[in-house]
N, C-alpha and C positions, 0 to 999 in steps of 0.2 A: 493521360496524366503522367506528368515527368516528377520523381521525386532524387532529390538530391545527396542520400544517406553518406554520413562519415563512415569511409572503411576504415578498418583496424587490423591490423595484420600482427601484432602483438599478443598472444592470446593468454599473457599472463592475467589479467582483467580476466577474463572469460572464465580459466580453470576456478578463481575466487569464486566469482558467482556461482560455477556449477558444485564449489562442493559446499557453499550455505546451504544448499535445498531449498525448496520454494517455503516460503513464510509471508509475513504479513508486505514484505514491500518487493518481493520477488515471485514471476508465478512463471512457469515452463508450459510451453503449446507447442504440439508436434507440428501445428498448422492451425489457420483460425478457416473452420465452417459456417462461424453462425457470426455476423455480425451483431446481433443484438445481444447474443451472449456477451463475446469480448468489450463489447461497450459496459455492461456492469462492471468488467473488472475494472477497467479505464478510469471508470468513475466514481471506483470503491477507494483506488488510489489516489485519485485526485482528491477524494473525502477525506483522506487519512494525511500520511507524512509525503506521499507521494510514491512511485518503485518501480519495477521495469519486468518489460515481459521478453523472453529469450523465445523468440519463436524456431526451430528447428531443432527440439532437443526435446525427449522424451520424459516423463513424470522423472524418472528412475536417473538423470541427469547423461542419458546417452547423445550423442550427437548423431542427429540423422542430417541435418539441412532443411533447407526451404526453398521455394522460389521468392526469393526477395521480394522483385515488382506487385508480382501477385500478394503477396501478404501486405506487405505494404499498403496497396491501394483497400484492401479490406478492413486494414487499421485504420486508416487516414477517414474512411467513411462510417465507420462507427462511432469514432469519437469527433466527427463533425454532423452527423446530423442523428445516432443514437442516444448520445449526451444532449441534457438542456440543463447549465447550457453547456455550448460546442467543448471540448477539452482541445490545449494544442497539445503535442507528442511532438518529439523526439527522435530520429531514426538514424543507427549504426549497423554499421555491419562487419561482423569476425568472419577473416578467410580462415579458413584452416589449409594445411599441409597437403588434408587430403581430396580436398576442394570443395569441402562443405563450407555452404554460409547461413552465417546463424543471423537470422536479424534480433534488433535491440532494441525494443521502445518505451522511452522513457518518458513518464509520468509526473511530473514536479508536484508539489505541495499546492495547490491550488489558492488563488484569493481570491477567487470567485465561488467558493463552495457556498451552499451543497449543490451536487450535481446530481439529477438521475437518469436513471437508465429503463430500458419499457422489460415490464414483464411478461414473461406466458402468454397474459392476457393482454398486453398492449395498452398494460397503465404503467404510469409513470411512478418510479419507485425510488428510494434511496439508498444506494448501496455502500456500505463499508467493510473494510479486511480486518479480519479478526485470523489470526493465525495465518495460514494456507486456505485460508475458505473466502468466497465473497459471498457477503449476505445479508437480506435488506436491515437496515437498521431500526432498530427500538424505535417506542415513540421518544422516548425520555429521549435518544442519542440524536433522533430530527430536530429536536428541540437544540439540544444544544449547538447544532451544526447550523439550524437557522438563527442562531442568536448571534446579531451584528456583536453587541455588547460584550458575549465571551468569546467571541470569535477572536476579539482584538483586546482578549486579556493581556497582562506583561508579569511575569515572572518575579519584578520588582515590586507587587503586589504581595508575595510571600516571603515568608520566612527563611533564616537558611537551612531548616531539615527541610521543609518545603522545597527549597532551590537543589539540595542534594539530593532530591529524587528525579528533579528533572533535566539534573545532569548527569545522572546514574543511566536514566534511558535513552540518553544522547550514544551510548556506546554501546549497551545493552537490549535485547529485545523484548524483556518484559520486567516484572520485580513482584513480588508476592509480598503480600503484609506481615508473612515472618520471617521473608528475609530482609525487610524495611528494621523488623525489630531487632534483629543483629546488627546491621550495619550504622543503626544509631541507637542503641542501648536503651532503647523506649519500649514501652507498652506496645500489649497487638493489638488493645482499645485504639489507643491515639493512632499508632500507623494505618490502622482500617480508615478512621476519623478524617487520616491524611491523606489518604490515597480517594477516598470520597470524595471531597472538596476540591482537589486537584481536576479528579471526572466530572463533578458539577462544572466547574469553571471553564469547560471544555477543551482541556489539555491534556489528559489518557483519556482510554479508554478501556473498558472493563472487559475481563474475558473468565469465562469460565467454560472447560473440559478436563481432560484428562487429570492434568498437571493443577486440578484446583483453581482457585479465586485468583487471577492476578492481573495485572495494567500494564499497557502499555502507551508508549507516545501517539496523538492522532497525529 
């Protein structure tokens, strides 16, 4: 199997990516071993806003390289027959100076969602990216992912503090309900109130660790 990846010899692109660190739509792989693993992530993006996987570069954002083809053809077959259903992908490749090449695969926002991916046990799951993590999703969040109805909510359904959160996470990668209540001079009842209905209608999605209760764009 012949694949046809965009080179990029520009690697001002690249150094961005590498100093985000991996998060909810960027993950880093030294290499893929497991194809059914990387298919969850595949699929957790495709669940979500969409995001890209840098394979030849380690957690810590160092550059080792990859064997392109090889990686490649392990991507291409995860997310054709580990996904159901199938995800397409995207594939680029950064040379570097010192002749390492980083492959790039890109994830888009899916309209065919939800997508799953097999677990452990070789059942069929649903995975979404919550931070840096891929992990199977709530019932409530299948719910919402299988729901044609809020799948294809529209934005001109809400309000403008409503609208201004969900252009706030157009640039942003998450918001918290006391910082909703700074940024429009409201209650942290109503902001939580807002940030709930937003996640019902399946447009964030809810995270909690470290940094507390906050949302982010699916």
């Amino acid at each position: 199997m012949r694949f046809n990846p965009v080179i990029k010899y520009k690697l001002e692109e690249l150094n961005f990516l590498l100093s985000k660190g991996e998060g909810a739509q960027l993950d880093f792989k030294q290499g893929i071993t497991s194809q059914k693993k990387i298919a969850r992530t595949i699929a957790a993006f495709a669940n979500n806003r969409g995001g890209k996987l840098l394979i030849g570069v380690r957690d810590n954002g160092q550059l080792i390289g990859c064997d392109v083809e090889e990686e490649m053809f392990m991507v291409y077959e995860a997310a054709e027959h580990f996904c159901e259903p199938p995800i397409d992908i995207y594939f680029s490749v950064y040379e570097t100076e010192e002749g390492l090449s980083v492959l790039e695969v890109e994830i888009k926002n899916s309209l065919r969602k939800p997508h799953f991916a097999l677990d452990d046990q070789d059942d069929w799951q649903l995975y979404i990216r919550s931070n840096d993590k891929t992990m199977v999703a709530t019932k409530n969040m299948q719910k919402i992912l299988g729901s044609e109805d809020k799948r294809n909510s529209s934005s001109e359904k809400f309000d403008s503090k409503e609208q201004y959160v969900l252009d706030y996470l157009k640039q942003y990668e998450f918001i918290t309900p006391k910082l909703l209540t700074q940024k429009l001079n409201i209650s942290l009842q109503r902001a939580n109130i807002m940030l709930v209905k937003l996640t019902q209608s399946g447009l964030l999605i809810y995270h909690k660790d470290g940094r507390g209760d906050h949302y982010s764009l699916r």
